[in-house]
BANUTI-797711 format. One line per 8 residues: for each residue x, z, y of N, C-alpha, C, CB. Coordinates in steps of 0.1 Angstrom, whole numbers, plus 5000, padded with zeros to 4 digits. Each point is the difference from the previous one (the first is absolute). Last residue first. Glycine has a CB too. Example, Ala and Ser with C-alpha at 12.3 -4.5 7.8 and 13.67 -1.06 7.14 Angstrom:
BEGIN
5128/5071/4978/5009/5000/5011/4992/5008/5011/5012/4978/4994 | 4991/5021/4949/4991/5000/5012/5009/5000/5012/4981/5012/4988
This chain:
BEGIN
4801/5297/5140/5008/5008/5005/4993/5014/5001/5011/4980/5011 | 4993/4980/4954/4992/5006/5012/5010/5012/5005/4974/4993/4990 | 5046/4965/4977/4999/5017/5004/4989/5002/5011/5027/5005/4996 | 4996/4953/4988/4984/4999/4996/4995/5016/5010/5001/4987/4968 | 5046/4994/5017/4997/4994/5008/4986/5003/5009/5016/4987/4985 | 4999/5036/4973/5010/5006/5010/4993/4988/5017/5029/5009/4976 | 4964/4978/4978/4991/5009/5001/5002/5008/5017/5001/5001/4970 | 5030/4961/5012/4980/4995/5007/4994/5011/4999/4994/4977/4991
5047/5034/4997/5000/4995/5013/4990/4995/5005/5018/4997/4996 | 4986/5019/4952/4999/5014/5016/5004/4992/5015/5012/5025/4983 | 4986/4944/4984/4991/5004/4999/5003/5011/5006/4992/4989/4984 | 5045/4993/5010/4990/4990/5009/4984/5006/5002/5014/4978/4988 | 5019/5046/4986/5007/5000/5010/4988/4994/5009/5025/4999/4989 | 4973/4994/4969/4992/5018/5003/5005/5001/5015/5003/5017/4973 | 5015/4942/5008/4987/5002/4996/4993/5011/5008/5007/4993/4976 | 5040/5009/5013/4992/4988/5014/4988/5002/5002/5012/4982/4996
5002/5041/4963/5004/5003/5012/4997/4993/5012/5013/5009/4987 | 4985/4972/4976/4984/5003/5001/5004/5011/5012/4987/4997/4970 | 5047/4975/5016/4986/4989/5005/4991/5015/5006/4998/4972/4975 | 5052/5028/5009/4992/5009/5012/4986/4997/5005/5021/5002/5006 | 5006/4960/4962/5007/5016/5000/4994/5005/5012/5024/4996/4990 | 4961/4962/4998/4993/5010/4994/5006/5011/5003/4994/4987/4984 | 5006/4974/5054/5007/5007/4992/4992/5008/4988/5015/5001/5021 | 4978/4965/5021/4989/5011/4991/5009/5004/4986/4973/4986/5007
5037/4979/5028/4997/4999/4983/4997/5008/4995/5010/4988/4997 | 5003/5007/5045/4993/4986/5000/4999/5004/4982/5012/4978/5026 | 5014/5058/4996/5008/4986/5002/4990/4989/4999/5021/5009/4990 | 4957/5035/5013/5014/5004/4999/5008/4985/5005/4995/5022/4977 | 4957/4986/5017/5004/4992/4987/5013/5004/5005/4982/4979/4992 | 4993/5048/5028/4993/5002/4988/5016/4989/4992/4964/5003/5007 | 5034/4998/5042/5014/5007/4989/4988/5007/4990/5026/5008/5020 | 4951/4963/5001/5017/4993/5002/5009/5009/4994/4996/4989/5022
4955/5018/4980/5003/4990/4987/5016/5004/5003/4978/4977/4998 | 5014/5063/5035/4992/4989/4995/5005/4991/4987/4995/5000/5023 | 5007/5047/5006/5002/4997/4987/4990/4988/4999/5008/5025/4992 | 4994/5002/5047/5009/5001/4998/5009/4994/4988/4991/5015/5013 | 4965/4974/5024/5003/5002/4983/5010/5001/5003/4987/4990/4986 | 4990/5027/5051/5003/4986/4994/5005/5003/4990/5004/4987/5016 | 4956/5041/5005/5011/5000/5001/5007/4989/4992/4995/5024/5006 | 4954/4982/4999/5009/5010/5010/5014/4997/4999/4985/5019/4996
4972/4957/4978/5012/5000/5004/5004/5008/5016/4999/4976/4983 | 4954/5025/4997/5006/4991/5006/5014/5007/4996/4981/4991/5020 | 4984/5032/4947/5007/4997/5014/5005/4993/5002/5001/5012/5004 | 4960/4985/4958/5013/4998/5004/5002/5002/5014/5002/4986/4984 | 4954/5016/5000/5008/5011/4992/5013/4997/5001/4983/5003/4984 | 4992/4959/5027/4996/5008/5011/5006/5013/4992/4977/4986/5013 | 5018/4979/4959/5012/5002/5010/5001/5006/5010/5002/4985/4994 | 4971/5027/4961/4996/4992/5012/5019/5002/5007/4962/5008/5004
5038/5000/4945/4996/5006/5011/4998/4988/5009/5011/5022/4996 | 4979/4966/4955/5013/5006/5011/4996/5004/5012/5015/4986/4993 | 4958/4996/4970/5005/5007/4991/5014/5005/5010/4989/4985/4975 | 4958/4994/5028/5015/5001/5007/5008/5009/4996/4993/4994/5018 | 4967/4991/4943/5000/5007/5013/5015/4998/5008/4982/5018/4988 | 5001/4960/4968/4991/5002/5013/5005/5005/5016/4984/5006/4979 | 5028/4996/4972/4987/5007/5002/4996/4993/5012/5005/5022/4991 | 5040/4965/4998/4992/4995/4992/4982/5004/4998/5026/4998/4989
5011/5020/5039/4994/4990/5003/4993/4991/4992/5014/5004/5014 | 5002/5039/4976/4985/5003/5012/4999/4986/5002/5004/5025/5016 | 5031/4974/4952/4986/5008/4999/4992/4999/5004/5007/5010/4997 | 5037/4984/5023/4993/4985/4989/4988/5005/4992/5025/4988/4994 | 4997/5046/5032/4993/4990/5010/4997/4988/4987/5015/5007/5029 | 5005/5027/4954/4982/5004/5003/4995/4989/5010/5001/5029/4999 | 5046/4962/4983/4989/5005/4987/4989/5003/5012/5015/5014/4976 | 5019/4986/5051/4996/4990/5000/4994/4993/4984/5015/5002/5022
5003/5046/4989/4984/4994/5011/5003/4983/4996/4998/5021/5027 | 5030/4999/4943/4987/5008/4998/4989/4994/5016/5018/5027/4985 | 5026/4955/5014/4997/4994/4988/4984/5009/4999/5030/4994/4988 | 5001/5027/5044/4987/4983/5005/4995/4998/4983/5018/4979/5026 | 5008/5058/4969/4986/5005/5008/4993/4986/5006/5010/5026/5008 | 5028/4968/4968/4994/5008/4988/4982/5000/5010/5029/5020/4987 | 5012/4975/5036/4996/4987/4999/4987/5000/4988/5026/4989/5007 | 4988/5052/5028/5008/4991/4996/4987/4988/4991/5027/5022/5000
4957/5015/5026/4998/5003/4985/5015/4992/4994/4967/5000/4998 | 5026/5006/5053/4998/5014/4991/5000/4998/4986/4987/5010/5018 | 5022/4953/5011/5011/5016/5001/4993/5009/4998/5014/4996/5016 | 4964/4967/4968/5016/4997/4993/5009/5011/5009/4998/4971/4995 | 4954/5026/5023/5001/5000/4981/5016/5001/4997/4976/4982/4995 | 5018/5006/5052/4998/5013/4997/4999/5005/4987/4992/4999/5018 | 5011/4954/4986/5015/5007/5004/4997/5014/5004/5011/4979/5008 | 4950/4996/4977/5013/4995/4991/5010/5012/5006/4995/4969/4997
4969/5027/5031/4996/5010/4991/5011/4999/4986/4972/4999/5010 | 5028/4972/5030/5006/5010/5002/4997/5015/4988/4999/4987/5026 | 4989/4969/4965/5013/5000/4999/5000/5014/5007/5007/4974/4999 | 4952/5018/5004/5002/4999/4983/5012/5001/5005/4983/4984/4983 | 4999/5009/5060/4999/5013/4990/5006/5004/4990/4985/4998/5006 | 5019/4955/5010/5006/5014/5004/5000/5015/5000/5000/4984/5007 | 4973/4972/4984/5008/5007/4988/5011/5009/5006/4997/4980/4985 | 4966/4994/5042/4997/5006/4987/5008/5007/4988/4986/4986/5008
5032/4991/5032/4996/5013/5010/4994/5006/4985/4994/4990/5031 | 5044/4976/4955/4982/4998/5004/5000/5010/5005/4989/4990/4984 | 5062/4986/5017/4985/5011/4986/4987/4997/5013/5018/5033/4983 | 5026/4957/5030/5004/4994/4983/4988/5001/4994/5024/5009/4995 | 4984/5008/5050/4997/4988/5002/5000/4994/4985/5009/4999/5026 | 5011/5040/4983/4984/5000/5000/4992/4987/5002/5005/5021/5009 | 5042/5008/4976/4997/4986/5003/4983/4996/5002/5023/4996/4987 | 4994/5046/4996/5011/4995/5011/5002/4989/5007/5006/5011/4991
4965/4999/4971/4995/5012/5013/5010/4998/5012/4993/5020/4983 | 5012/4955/4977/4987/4998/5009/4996/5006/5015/4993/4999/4976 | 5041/5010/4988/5004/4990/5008/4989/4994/5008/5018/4996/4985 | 4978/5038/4988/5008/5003/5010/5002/4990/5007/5008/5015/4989 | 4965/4981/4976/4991/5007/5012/5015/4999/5010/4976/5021/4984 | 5038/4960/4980/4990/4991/5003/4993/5009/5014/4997/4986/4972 | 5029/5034/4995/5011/4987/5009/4988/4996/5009/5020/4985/4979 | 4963/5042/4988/5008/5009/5015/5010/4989/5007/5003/5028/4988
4976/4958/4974/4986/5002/5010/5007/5008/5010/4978/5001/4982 | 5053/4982/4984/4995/4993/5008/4989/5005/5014/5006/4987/4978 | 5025/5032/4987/4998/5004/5013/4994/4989/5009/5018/5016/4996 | 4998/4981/4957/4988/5009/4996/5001/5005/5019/5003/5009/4966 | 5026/4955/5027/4978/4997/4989/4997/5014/5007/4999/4988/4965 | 5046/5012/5042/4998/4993/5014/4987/5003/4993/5020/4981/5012 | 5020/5030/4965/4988/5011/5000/4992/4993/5011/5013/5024/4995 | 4991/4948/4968/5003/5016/5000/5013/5000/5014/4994/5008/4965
4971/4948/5029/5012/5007/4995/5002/5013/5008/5009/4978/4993 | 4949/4988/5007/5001/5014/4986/5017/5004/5003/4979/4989/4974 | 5009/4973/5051/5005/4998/4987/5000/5014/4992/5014/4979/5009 | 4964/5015/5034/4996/4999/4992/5004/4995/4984/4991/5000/5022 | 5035/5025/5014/4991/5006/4993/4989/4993/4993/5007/5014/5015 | 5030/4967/5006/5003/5005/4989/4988/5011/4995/5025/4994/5006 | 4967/4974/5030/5008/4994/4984/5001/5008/4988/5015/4988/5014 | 4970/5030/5032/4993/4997/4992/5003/4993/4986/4990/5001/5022
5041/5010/5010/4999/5008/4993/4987/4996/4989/5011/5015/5019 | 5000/4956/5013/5015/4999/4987/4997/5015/4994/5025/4983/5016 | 4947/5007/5022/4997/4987/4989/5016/5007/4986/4989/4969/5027 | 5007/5053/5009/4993/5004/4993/4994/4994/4991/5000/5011/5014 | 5041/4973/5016/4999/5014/4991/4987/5003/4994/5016/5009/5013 | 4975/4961/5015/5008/4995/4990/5005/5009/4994/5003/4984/5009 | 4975/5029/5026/4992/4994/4990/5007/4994/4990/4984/4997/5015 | 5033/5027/5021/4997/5004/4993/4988/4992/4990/5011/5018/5015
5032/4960/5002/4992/5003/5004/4990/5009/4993/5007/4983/5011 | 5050/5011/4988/4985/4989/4997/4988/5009/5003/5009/4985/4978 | 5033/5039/5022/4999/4997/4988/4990/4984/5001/5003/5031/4990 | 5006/4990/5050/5015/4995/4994/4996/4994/4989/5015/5017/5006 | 4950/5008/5018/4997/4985/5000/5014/4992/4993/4983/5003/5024 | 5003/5047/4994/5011/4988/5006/5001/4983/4997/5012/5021/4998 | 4940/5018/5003/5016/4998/4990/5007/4986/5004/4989/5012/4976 | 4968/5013/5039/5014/4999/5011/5011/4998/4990/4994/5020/5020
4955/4978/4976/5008/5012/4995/5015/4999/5006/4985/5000/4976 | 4982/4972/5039/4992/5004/4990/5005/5017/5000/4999/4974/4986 | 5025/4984/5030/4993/5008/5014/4989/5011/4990/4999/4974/5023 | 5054/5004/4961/4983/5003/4995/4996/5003/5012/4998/5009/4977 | 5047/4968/5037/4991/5010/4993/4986/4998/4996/5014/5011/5012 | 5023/4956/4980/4992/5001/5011/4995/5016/4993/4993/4970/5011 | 5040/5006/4969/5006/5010/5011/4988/5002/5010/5026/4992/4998 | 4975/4983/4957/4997/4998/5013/5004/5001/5011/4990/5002/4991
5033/4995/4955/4994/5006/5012/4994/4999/5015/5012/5007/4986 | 4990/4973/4956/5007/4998/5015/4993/5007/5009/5007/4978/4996 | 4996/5026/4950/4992/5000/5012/5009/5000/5012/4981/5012/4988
């Protein structure tokens, strides 16, 4: 990946590595190839990078993701895998199986932890993945904080 150098206006990442969509295009690769450890953090790849990028997502699913990355710092990945079982449930009943986006605070403060040093060099390293990981996710939580 060739680097932009333009900054993200989103999230403020330097853009060195390539843009943040392209990093997330090169993560998505590997999480839809099921490969260990990137598969099993998709739905926390996916809210975080949402949440930090708001233009990526729907005003209707912002709830659901911010309810992903509060699930994963209190239960870790065990606890999404368990809410995203009842949401494929309630949505097969019928019913809105995620919170209203209105249950999300606006962004207070800039992300200290974006994709760009998720993927470290443009390739999402396995050595420290899930450490990054927990890293990125207490930064979109930390971004959110009421006061």
């Amino acid at each position: 990946m060739v680097g932009s150098m333009i900054a993200c206006e989103e999230c403020g990442a330097s853009g060195r590595l390539g843009s943040c969509t392209e990093l997330f295009g090169a993560l998505l690769a590997l999480d839809h190839e099921r490969r260990q450890p990137w598969g099993r953090f998709h739905g926390l790849n996916v809210a975080c990078f949402q949440l930090q990028h708001p233009s990526a997502t729907t005003v209707s699913a912002v709830g659901g993701q911010w309810q992903v990355v509060n699930t994963f710092l209190a239960g870790g990945l065990t606890a999404i895998q368990d809410l995203q079982t009842r949401w494929v449930r309630s949505n097969r009943r019928g019913a809105r199986p995620w919170p209203a986006a209105d249950s999300v605070p606006a962004r207070s403060a800039p992300p200290t932890v974006t994709i760009e040093d998720v993927s470290v060099d443009g390739t999402f390293p396995a050595s420290g993945y899930e450490e990054r990981m927990h890293a990125w996710a207490k930064s979109v939580a930390a971004e959110r904080v009421t006061a």
